[in-house]
N, C-alpha and C positions, 0 to 999 in steps of 0.2 A: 329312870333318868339316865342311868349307862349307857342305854342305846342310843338317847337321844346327842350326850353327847360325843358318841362313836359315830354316829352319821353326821352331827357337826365336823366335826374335827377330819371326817374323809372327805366331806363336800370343798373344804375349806383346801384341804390338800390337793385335791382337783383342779380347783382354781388355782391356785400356786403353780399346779406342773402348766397348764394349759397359759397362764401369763408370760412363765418363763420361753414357751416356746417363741413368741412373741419376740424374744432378747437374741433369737436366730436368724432372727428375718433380718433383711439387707436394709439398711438405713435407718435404723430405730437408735437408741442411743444407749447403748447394752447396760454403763452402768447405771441410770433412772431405772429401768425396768427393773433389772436384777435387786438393787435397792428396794422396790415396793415389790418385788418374790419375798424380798428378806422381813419385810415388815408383815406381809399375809402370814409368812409362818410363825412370825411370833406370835399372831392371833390364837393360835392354836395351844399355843402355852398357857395363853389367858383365860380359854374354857377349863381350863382344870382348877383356877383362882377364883370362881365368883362370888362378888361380892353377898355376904350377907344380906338381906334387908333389904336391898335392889337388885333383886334380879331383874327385871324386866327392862330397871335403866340399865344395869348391864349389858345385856343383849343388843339392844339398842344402840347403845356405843360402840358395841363389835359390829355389830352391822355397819353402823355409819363408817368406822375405818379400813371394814373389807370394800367398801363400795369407795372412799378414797384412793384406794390403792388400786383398784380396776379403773379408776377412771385418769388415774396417771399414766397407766400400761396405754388404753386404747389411746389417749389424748397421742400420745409417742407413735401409737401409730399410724396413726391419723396424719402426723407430722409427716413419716416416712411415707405413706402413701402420696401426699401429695410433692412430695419431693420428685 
């Protein structure tokens, strides 16, 4: 289970660094992005708290709010890009 969740918790940090680059580009709205950088990493807090009894909802829920958080960064980019 340790490795699983050591490659969790790097995938998730990946994501985090390569979002925040996102927050460099010209016309994006630095602090929306930076805010859902702040919010993926505390995902990373919450692999090491799983719930008893649900894991699987667990996961699940981490999923749904890693993919929340990526779809606020690209939507911002999206914004910028057509600006």
């Amino acid at each position: 289970m340790t490795i699983l969740f050591g490659n969790l918790k790097k995938k998730i940090t990946n994501i985090a660094s390569d979002l925040f680059l996102v927050s460099l580009m010209e016309g994006v709205n630095r602090e929306v992005v930076c805010n859902s950088v702040h919010n993926v990493i505390k995902l990373i807090i919450r692999i090491s708290h799983t719930e008893p009894g649900n894991v699987k909802g667990f996961y699940k829920k981490l999923n749904e709010d890693l993919n929340k958080e990526i779809k606020v960064v690209a939507d911002e980019l999206a914004k910028a890009t057509k600006a």
